[in-house]
Structure formats: C-alpha cells, structure tokens
ChimeraX commands (.cxc) that place a marker at each C-alpha (Angstrom):
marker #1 position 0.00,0.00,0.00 radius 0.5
marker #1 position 1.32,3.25,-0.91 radius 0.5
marker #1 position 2.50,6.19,2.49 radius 0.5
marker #1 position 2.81,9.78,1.17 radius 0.5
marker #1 position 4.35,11.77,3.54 radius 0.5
marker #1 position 2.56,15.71,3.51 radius 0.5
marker #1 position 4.10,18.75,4.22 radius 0.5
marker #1 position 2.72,22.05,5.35 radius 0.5
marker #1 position 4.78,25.44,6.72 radius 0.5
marker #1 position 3.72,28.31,9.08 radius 0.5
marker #1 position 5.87,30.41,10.94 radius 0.5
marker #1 position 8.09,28.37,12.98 radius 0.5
marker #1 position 6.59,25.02,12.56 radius 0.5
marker #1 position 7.28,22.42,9.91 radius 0.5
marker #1 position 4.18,19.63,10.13 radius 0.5
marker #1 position 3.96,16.75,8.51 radius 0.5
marker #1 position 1.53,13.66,8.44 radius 0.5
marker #1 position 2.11,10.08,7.33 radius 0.5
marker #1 position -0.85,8.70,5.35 radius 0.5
marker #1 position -2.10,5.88,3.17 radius 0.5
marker #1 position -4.64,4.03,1.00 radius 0.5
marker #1 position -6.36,5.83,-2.02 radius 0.5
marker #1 position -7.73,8.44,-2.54 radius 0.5
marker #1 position -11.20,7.18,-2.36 radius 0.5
marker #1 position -9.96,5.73,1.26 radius 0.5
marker #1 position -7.30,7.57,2.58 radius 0.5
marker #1 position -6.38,6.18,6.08 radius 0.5
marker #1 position -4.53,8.19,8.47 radius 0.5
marker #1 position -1.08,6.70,10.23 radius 0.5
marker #1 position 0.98,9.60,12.25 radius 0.5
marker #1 position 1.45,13.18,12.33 radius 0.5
marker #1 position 4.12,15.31,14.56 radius 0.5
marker #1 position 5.73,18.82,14.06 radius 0.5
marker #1 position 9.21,20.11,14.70 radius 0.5
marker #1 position 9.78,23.89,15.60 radius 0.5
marker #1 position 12.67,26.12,13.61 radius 0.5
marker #1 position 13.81,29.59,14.16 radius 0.5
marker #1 position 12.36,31.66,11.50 radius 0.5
marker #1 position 15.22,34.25,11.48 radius 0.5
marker #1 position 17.78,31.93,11.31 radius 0.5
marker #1 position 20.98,32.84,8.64 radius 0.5
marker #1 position 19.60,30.64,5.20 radius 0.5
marker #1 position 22.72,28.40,5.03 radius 0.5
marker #1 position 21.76,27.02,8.22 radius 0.5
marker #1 position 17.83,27.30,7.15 radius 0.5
marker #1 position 18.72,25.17,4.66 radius 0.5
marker #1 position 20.69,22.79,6.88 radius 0.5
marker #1 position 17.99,22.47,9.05 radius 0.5
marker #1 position 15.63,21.40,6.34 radius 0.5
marker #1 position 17.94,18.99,4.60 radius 0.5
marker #1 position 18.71,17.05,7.78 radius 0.5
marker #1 position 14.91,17.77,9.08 radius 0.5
marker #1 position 13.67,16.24,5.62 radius 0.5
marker #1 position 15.93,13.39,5.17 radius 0.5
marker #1 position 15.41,12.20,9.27 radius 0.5
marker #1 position 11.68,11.96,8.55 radius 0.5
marker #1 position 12.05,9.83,5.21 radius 0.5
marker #1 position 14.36,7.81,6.83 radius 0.5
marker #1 position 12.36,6.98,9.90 radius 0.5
marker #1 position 8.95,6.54,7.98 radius 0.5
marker #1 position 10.10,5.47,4.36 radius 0.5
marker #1 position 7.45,6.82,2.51 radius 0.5
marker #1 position 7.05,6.05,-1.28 radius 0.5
marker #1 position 6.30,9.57,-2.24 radius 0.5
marker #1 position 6.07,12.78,-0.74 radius 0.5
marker #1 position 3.70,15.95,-0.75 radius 0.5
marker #1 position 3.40,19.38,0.35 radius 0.5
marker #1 position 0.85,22.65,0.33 radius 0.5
marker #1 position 2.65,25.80,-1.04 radius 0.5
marker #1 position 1.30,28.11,0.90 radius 0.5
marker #1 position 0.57,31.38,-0.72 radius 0.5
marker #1 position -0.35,33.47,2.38 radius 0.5
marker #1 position 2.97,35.08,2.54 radius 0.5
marker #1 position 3.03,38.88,1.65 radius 0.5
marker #1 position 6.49,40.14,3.09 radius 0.5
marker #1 position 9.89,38.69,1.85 radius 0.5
marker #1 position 10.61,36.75,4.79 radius 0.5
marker #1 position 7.30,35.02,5.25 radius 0.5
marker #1 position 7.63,34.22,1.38 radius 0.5
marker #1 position 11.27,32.91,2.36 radius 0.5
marker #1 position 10.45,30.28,5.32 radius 0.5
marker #1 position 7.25,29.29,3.59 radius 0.5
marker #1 position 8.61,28.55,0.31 radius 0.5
marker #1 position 12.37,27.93,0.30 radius 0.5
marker #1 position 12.10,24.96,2.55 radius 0.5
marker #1 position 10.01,23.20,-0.22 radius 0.5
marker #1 position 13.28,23.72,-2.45 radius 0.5
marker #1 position 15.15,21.67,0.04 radius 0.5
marker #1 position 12.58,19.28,0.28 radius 0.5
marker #1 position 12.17,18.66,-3.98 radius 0.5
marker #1 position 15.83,18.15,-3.93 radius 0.5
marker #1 position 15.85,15.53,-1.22 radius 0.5
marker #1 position 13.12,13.87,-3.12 radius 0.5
marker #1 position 15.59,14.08,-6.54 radius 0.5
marker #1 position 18.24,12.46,-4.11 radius 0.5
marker #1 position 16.38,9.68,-2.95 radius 0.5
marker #1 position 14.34,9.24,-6.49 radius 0.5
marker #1 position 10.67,10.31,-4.70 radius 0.5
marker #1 position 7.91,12.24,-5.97 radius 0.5
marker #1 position 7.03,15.42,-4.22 radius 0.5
marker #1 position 3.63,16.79,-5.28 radius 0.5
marker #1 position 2.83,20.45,-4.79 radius 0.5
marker #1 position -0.81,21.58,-3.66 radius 0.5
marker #1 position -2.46,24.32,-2.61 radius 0.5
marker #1 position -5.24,25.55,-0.82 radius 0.5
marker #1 position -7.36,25.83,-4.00 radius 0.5
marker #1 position -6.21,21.69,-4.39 radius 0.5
marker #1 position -8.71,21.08,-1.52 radius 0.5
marker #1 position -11.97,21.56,-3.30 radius 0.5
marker #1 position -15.33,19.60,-2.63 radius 0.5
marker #1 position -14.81,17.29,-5.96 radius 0.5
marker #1 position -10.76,16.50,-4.86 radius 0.5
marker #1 position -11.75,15.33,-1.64 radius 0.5
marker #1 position -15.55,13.73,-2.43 radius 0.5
marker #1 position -17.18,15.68,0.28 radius 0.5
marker #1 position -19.59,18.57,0.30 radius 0.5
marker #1 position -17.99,20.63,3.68 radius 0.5
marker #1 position -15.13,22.48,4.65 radius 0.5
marker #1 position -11.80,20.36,4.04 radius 0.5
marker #1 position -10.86,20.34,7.57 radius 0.5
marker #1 position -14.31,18.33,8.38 radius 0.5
marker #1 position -13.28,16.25,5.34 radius 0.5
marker #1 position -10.52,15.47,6.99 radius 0.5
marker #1 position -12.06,14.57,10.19 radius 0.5
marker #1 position -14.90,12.79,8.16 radius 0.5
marker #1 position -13.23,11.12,5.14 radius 0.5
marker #1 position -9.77,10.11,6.79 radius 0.5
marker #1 position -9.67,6.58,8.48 radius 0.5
marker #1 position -8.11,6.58,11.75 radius 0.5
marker #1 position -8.02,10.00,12.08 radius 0.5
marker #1 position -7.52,11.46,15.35 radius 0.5
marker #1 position -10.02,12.54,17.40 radius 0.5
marker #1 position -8.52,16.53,17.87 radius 0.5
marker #1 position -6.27,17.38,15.60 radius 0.5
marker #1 position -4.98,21.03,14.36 radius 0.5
marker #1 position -5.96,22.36,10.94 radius 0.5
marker #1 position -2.26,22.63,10.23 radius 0.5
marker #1 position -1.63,18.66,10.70 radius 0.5
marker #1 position -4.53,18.64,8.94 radius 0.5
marker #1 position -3.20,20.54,5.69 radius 0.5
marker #1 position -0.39,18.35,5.83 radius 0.5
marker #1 position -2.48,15.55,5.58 radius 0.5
marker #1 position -4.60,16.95,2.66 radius 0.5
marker #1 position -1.07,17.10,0.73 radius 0.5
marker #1 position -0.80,13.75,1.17 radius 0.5
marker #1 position -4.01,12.74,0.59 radius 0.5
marker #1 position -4.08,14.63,-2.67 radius 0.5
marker #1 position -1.05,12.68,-3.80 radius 0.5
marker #1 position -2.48,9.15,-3.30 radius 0.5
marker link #1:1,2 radius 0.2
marker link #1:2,3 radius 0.2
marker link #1:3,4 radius 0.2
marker link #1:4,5 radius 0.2
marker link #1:5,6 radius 0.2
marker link #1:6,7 radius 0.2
marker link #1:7,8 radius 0.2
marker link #1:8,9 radius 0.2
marker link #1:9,10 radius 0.2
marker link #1:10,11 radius 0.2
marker link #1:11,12 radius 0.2
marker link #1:12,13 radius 0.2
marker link #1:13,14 radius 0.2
marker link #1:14,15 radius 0.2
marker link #1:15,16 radius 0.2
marker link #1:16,17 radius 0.2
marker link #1:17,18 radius 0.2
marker link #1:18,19 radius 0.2
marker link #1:19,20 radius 0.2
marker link #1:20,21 radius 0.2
marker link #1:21,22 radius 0.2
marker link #1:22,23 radius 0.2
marker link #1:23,24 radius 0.2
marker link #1:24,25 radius 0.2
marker link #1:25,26 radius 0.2
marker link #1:26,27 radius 0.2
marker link #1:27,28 radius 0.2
marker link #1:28,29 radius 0.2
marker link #1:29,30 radius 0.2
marker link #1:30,31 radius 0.2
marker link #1:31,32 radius 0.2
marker link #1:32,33 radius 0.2
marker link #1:33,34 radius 0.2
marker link #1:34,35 radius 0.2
marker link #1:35,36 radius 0.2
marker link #1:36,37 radius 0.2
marker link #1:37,38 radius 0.2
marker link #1:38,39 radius 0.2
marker link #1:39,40 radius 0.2
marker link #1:40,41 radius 0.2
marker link #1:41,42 radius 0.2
marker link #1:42,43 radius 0.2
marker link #1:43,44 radius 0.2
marker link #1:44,45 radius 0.2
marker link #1:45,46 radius 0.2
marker link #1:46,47 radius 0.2
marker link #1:47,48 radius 0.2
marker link #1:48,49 radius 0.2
marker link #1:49,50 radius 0.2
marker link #1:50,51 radius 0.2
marker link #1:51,52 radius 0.2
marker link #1:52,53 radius 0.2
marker link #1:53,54 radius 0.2
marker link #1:54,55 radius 0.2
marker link #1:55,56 radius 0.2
marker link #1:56,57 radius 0.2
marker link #1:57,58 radius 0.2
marker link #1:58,59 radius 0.2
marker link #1:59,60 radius 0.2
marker link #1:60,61 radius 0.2
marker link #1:61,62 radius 0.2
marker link #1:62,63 radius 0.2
marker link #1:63,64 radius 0.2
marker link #1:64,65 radius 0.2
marker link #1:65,66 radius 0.2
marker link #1:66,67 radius 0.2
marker link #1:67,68 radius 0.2
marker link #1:68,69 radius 0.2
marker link #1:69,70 radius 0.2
marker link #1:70,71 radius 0.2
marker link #1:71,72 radius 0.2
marker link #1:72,73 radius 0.2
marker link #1:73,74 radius 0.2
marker link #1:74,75 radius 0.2
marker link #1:75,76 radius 0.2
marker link #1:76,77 radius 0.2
marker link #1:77,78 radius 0.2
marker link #1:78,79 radius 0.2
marker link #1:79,80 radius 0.2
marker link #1:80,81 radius 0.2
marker link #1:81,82 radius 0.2
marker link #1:82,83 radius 0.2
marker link #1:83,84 radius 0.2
marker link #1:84,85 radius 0.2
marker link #1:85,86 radius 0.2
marker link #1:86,87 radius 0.2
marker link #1:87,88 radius 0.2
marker link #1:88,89 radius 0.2
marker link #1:89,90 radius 0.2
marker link #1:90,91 radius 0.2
marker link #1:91,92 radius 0.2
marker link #1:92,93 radius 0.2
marker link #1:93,94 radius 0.2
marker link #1:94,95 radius 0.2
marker link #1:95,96 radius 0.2
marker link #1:96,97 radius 0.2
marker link #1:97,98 radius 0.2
marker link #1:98,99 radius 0.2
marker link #1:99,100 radius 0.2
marker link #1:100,101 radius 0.2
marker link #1:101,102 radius 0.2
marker link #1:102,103 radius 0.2
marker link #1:103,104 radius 0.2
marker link #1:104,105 radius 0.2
marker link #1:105,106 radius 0.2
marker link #1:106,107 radius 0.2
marker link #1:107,108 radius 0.2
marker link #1:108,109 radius 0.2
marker link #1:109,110 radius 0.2
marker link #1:110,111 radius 0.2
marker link #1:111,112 radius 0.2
marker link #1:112,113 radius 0.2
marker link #1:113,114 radius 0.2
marker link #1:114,115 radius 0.2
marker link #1:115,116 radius 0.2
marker link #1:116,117 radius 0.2
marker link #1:117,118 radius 0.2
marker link #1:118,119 radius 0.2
marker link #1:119,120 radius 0.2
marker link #1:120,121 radius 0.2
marker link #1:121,122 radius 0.2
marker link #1:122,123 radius 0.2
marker link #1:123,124 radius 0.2
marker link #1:124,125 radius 0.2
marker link #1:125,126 radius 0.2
marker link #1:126,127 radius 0.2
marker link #1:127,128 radius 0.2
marker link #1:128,129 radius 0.2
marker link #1:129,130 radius 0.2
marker link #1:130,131 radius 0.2
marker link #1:131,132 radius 0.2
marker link #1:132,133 radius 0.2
marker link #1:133,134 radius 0.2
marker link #1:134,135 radius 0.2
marker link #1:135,136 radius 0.2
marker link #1:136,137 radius 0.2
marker link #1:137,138 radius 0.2
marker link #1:138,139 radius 0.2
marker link #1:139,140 radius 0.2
marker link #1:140,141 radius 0.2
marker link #1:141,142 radius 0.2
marker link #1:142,143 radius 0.2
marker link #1:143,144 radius 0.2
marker link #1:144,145 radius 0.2
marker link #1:145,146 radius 0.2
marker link #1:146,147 radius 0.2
marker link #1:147,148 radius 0.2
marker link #1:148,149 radius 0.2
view
C-alpha cells in the first residue's frame, strides 16, 4: 500500500503527516511537528531542512512525498520560510528518487476530496483513523498527502 508523507509550513513550525490508502480511502497513520527559528541565517535554514527532511524519510520510508505551497505570505521573509524549505525538500526527493507533489489551498476543493464541507471536516470525516482533535495545520499536511495518493 502506498505512504505519502505531507508537508505544510507556518511560521516556525514544519508539520507533517504520514498517510495511506487511495484516494477514495485515505487512512490516516501519524502526524508530529518540529519547531525552527524563523530568522535563522539561510545556510543554516537550509541545513535544518535537509537534515529535518531526510530524518523523517528515513524513519517513515514513505514512497512519495507531498506538500501545500502556501501562498499566504506577503512580506519577503514570510515568502522565504514558507517557500524555500520546499526547495530543500524537492531536492531531497531528486536524491532519494521520490515524488514530491505540490498543492495548494485551491487543491482542496469539494470534488478533490468527495465531500460537500469544509476540508478540515473532510478530513475529520473522510480520513480513516483519524484522530479525534487534531490542528488544521496537521490537517493541511495531511490533505497534501491525501491529494497525492
């Protein structure tokens, strides 16, 4: 059975959840979050995200991976630590010869995810296993994925 691994930024927090199945029945498995300094130097940004990135492949061996651009950034360094880690991340995937599929928000729509609500009761609803309280950014980490399989 095929495990996408999703992605999704804010400031300061990279989440990620671990799911599998179809996308007719997507199935939840894990989801976590590690913290980063926002105004950190880029080299070691980009340190950060390379180790972060290849840790988490390593320790749940996904066959693909996805992530949500975001697009709510509107000053240069939002735009920086919610985009430039997803460079790290599709060259990590061209490393290790995995997909990474971009989304965004507009990804999420009633048709994608066979549901006629919100996407974060979809996620709730339509996602086996989910947990019972859950944030809405695990859960756009998890629509990534889910969009991928």
């Amino acid at each position: 059975m095929m495990a996408i691994l999703g992605f999704n930024l804010q400031k300061g927090e990279l989440h990620f959840c671990l799911m599998e199945g179809t996308r007719a029945d997507p199935r939840y498995l894990m989801h976590d979050r590690h913290r980063f300094e926002v105004d950190q130097p880029k080299p070691e940004m980009a340190n950060f995200f390379k180790q972060t990135f290849n840790e988490l492949i390593e320790a749940r061996q996904p066959q693909g991976l996805a992530y949500r651009l975001s697009m709510d950034g509107k000053k240069a360094d939002q735009i920086a630590y919610l985009t430039f880690p997803f460079g790290i991340l599709t060259l990590v995937a061209h490393e290790r010869g995995l997909a990474a599929d971009q989304s965004t928000i507009h990804t999420f729509t009633k048709k994608a995810l066979a549901y006629p609500g919100d996407k974060f009761a979809a996620c709730d609803e339509r996602i086996v296993d989910s947990p019972a309280a859950w944030p809405n950014a695990a859960k756009l980490a998890a629509l990534a994925a889910w969009m991928s399989l």
